[in-house]
C-alpha positions in Angstrom: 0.0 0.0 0.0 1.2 3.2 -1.2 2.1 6.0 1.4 -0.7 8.2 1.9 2.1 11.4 2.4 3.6 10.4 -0.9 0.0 9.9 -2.7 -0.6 13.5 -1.4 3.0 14.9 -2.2 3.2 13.2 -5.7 -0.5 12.4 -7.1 1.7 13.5 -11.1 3.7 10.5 -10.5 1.1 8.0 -9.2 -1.0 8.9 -12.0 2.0 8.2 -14.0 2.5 4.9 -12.8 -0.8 3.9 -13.0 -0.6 4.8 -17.0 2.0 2.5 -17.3 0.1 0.2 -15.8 -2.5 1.0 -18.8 -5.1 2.4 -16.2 -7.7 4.4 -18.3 -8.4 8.3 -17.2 -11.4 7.5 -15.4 -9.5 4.6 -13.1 -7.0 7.2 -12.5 -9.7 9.1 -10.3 -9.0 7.1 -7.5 -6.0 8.8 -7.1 -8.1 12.6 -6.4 -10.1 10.5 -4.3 -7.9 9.2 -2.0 -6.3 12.8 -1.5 -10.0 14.4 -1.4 -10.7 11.6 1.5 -7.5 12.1 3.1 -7.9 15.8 3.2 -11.5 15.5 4.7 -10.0 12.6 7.8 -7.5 15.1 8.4 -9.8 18.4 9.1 -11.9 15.9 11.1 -9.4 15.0 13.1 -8.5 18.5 13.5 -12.0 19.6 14.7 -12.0 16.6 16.9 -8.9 17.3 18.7 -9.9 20.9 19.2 -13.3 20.5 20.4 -11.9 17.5 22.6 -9.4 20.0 24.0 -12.1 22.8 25.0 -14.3 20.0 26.7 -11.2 19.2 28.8 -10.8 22.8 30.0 -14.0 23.2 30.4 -14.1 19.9 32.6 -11.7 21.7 34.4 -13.2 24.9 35.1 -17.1 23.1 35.5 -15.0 21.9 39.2 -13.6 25.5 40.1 -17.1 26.9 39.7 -18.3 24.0 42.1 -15.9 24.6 44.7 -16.3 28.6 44.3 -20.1 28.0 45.0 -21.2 29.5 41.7 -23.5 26.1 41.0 -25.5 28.2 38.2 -23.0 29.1 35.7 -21.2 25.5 36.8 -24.8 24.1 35.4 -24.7 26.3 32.2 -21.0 25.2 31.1 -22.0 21.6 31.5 -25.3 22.0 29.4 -22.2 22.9 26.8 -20.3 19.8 27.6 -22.8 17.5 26.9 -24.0 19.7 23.3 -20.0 19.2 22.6 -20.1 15.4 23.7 -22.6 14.7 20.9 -20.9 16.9 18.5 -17.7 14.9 19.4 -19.3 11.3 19.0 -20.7 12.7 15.4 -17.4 13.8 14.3 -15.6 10.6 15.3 -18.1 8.6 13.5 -17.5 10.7 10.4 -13.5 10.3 11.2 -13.8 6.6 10.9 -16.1 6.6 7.9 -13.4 8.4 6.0 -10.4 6.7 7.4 -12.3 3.4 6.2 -12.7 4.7 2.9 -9.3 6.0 2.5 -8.2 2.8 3.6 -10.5 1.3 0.9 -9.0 3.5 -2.0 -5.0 3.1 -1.1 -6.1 -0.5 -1.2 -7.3 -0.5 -4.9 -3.6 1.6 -5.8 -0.9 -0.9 -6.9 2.8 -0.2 -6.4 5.1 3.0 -8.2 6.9 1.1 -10.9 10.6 1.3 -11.2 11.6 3.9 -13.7 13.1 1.1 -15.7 9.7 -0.9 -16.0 9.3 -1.2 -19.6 6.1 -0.1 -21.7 3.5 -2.6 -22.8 0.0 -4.0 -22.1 0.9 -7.8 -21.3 3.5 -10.8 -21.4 4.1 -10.3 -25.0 5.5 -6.8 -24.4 8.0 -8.1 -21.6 12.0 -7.2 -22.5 14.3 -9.7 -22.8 16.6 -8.9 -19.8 18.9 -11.9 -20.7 18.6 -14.2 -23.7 20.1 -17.3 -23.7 23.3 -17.3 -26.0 23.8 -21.2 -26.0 21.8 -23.5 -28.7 18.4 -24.5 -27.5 17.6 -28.5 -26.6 16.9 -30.7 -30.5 15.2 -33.1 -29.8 13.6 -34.1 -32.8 10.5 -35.2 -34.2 10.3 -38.5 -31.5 10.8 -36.5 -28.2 7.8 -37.1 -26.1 6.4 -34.0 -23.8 6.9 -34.3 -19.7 3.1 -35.4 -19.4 4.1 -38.6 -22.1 7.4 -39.6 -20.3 5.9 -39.4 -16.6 3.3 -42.1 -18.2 6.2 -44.3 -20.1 8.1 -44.0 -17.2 5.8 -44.5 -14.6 6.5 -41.1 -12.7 3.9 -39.3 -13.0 0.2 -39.9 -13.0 -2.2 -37.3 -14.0 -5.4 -39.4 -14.1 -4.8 -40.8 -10.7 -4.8 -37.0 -9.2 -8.2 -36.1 -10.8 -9.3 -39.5 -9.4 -8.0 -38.2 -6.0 -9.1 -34.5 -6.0 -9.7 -33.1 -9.6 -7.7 -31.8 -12.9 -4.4 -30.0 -11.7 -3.4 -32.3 -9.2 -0.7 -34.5 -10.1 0.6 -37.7 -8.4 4.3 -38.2 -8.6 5.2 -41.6 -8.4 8.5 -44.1 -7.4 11.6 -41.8 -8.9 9.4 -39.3 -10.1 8.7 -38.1 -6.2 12.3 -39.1 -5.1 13.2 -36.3 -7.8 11.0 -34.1 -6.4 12.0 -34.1 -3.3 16.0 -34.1 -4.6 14.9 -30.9 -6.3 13.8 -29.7 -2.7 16.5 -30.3 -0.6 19.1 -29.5 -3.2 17.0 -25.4 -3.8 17.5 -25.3 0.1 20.8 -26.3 0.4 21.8 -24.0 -1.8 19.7 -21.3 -0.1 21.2 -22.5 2.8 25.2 -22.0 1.2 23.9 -18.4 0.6 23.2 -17.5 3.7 19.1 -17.5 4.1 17.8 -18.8 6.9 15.5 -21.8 6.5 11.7 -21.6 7.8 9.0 -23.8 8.0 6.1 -21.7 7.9 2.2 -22.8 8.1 0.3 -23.7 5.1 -2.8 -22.0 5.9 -3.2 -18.0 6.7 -5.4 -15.3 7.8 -7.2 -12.6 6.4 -3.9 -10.0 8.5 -1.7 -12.2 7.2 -2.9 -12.3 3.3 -3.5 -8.7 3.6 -0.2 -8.0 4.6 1.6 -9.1 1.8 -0.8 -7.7 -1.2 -2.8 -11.1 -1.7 -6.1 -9.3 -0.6 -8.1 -7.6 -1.6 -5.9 -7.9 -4.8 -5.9 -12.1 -5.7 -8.8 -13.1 -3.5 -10.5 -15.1 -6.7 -6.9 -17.1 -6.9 -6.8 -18.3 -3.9 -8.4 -21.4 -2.0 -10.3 -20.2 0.8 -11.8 -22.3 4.1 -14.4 -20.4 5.1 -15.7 -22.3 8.2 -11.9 -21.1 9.8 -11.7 -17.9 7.6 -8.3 -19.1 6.4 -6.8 -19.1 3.0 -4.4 -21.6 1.7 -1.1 -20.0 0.9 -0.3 -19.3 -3.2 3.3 -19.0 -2.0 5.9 -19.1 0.9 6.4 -15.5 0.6 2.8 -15.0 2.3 3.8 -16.3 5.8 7.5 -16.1 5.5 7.2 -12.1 4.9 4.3 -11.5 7.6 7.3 -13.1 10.4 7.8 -9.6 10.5 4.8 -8.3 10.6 4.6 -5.1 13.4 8.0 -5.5 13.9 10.5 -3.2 14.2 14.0 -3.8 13.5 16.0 -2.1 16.0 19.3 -1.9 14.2 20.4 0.5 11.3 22.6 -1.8 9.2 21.1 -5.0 8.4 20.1 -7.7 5.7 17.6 -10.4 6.4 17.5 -13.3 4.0 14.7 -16.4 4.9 14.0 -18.9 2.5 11.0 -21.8 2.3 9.3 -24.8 0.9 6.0 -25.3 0.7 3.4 -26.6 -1.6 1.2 -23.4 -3.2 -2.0 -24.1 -4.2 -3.3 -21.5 -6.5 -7.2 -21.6 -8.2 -6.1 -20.9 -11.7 -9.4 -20.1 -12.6 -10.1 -19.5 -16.3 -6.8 -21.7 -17.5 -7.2 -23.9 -20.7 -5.8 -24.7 -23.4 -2.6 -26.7 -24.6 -0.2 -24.4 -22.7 -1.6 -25.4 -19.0 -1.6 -29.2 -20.1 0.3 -31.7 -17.8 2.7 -29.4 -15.1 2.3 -26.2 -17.0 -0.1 -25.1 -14.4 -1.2 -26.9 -11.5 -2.9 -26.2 -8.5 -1.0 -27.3 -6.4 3.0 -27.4 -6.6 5.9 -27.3 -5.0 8.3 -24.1 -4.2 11.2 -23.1 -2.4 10.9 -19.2 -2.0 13.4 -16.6 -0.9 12.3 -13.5 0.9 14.5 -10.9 2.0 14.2 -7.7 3.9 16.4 -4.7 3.2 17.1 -1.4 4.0 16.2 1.1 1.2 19.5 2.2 0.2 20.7 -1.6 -0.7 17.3 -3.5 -1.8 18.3 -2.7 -5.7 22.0 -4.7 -4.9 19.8 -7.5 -2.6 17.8 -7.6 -5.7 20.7 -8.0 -8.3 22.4 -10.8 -5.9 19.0 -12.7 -6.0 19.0 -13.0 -9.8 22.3 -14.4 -9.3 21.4 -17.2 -7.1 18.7 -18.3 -9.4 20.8 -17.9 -12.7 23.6 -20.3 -10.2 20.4 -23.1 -10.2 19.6 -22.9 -13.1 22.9 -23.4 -14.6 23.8 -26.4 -11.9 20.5 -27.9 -13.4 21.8 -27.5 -17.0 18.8 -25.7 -18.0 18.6 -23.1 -21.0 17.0 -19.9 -19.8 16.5 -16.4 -20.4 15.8 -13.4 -17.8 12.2 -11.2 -18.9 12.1 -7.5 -17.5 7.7 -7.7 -17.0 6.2 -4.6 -18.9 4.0 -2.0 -16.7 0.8 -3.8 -18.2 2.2 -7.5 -16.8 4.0 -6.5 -13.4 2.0 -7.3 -10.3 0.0 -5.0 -8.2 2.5 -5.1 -5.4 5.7 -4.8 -7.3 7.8 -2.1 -8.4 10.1 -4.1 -10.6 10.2 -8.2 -11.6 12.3 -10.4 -13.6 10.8 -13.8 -14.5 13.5 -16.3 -15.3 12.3 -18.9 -18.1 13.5 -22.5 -18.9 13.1 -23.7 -22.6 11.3 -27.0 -22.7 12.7 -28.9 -25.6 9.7 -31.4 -26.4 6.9 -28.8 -26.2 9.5 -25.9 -27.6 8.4 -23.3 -25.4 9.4 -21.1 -22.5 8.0 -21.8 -19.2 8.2 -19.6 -16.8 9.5 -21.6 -13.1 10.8 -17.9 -11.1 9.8 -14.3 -10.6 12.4 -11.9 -8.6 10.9 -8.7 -7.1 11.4 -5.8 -5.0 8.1 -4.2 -3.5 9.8 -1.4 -1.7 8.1 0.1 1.0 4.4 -1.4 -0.6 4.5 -4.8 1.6 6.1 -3.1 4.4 3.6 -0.1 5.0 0.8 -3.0 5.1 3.2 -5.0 6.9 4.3 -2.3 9.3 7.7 -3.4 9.0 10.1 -0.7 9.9 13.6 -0.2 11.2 15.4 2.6 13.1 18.0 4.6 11.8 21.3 5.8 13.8 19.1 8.6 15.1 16.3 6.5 15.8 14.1 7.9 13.5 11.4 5.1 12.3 11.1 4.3 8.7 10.1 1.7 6.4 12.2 -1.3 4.9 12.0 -2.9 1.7 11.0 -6.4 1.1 11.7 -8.4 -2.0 11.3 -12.1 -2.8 11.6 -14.7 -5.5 11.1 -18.4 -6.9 14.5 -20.4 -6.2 12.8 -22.3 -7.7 8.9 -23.3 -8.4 9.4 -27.1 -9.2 6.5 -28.4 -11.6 8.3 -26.5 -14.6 11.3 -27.5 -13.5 10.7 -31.0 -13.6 8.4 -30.6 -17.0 12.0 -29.1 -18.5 14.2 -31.5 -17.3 12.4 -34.6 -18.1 11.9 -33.1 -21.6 15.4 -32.3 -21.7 17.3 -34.4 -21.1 15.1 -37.8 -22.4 17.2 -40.2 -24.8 16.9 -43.4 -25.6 18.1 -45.1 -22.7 16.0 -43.1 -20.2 15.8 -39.8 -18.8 18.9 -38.5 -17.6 19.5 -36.7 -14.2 22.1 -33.8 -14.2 25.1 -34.4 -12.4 24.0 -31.5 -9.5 21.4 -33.8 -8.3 22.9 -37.2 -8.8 24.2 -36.9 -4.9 20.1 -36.1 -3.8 18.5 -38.7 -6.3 20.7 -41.6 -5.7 20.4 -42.5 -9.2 21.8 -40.8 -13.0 18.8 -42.0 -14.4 15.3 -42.8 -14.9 14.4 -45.6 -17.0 
């Protein structure tokens, strides 16, 4: 959620943003509103304080008149009291009617975009960070797609998921689930070698909790929701892992806070169809190991830069051609500023899928969050948060077993030979 001092100080810029975003003149309104609304809570409060102040004092001087035996004007002042008790109650009911609806507009404002957020209405417009210089998997006109080898092979089961819960549910099966789970512990190793902290956070999360991180109101219709516990199952770590610092403020000046997860996500996915979301394309439920990191503002851009690192490092340890995407201002999410989405060619369907996205939300997660730290003066202010795929694993796996089939079985690259136990599926 945007500041509302920098909303009020910059409405030029917001507006700016929220053209890049390909927001229409009319959507832009809620940018005047929101400063209209804002300028209304604060005379409100204004009035409120001052007429609070004046019943005060006159409290106060109701108990000289008592004591000085003047009982009739004492009567009088209270009869203007209560009048200013009732005006009171009216204006606090007004104060919280426009706090709640300033509250609803900053909520409907996505994030400032990063002055190097491209132009462009959707995916297709995304910049090619990074291509990928090397040749690109030939496979030839017998290579079998991921959901084809997991049936040859045994691995993976597609049917048997819809049997057990519905379409987008795979089963992984014999060496097909010991490679996810090498895929697992090798993405938190390495995590681990790079100095993020591992958590284990819940599956399930509150309405504080979702909010916190930009998931509502925003992606309410993408997520799976209990509603006899009010809970929502998480679409990512980055939801609970981030909200560990939820209210908290971090009490030293120079620091770097790295986390990292896995979970399964379980996104709806509502709307998906077609060729591109067969077999583990897009799932509803998958695995991810996530890393999160909070930064001071003055290094989140570097924290940032060493994160694409550490996914380019997996990705090449996994052998996998990719290619880095700079998201357009019509494709990047509502809560970040800037994103990269790292994609891995998948030689039997010859596409690019897309297994990680690396952003920094600045200050947007951590005003909702109220996540701050204190300066050497001890002046409160907010951090920045970032996080990213490293890696989301159904793509992965799709890639790899595409990759890297030949005739003799389906080979496993020499980074996870030590987590498999085996070189090969067959």
């Amino acid at each position: 959620m945007l500041e509302i001092k920098f909303l009020r100080e910059n409405p030029e810029a917001v507006k700016a943003s929220l053209r890049k975003r390909n927001w229409d003149e009319e959507a832009l309104q809620v940018v005047d509103e929101a400063i209209a609304l804002d300028a209304e809570r604060r005379q409100l409060q204004t009035e409120l304080d001052a007429l609070l102040a004046e019943s005060n004092r006159a409290a106060k001087e109701i108990g000289k008149l008592y004591r000085e035996g003047r009982r009739e004007e004492a009567e009088q002042l209270k009869q203007r009291v209560a009048t200013s008790k009732a005006k009171s109650k009216e204006l606090e009911e007004a104060l919280e009617r426009a706090k709640a609806g300033l509250e609803d507009k900053l909520l409907a404002i996505p994030n400032i975009l990063h002055a190097s957020v491209p132009e462009g209405k959707g995916e297709a417009d995304n910049e090619v960070f990074q291509a990928w210089e090397g040749p690109l998997p030939d496979l030839g006109g017998d290579a079998l797609p991921h959901w084809d080898l997991g049936t040859k092979y045994g691995i993976l089961d597609f049917g048997l998921g819809a049997k057990i819960t519905g379409s987008g549910f795979p089963v992984f099966r014999g060496k097909g689930a010991r490679l996810e789970r090498a895929l697992i512990s090798f993405f938190l190793d390495e995590a681990a070698r790079a100095g993020y902290e591992e958590i284990i956070p819940p599956l399930l999360v509150n309405k504080a909790t979702a909010r916190g991180t930009g998931q509502l109101p925003d992606k309410e219709g993408q997520m799976y929701y209990v509603e006899r516990d009010d809970l929502y199952l998480i679409p990512t770590a980055e939801v609970p892992v981030t909200n560990i610092y939820r209210d908290v403020i971090i009490d030293k000046p120079d620091f770097s806070i790295k986390m990292t997860g896995y979970t399964p996500c379980f996104r709806r996915e509502a709307g998906a169809h077609g060729a591109e979301v067969r077999g583990l394309n897009r799932v509803h439920q998958f695995d991810k190991v996530e890393i999160v990191r909070i930064e001071h503002p003055d290094r989140s851009y570097d924290a940032l830069e060493e994160m694409l690192d550490h996914v380019r490092g997996l990705l090449e340890k996994l052998e996998l051609p990719y290619r880095i995407l700079r998201l357009c201002g019509g494709d990047t999410g509502f809560t970040s500023a800037l994103t990269y989405d790292f994609e891995v060619y998948a030689g039997a369907q010859r596409r690019w899928l897309e297994v990680s996205s690396v952003s920094n939300f600045e200050t947007f997660q951590s005003n909702r969050l109220q996540l701050r730290f204190r300066d050497e003066k001890g002046k409160r202010h907010l951090a920045h948060t970032l996080n990213g795929s490293a890696l989301a694993l159904a793509r992965i796996v799709a890639a790899l077993l595409e990759n890297n089939q030949t005739p003799d079985g389906i080979r496993i690259p020499a980074a996870l030979v030590p987590y498999t136990g085996f070189d090969r599926i067959s």
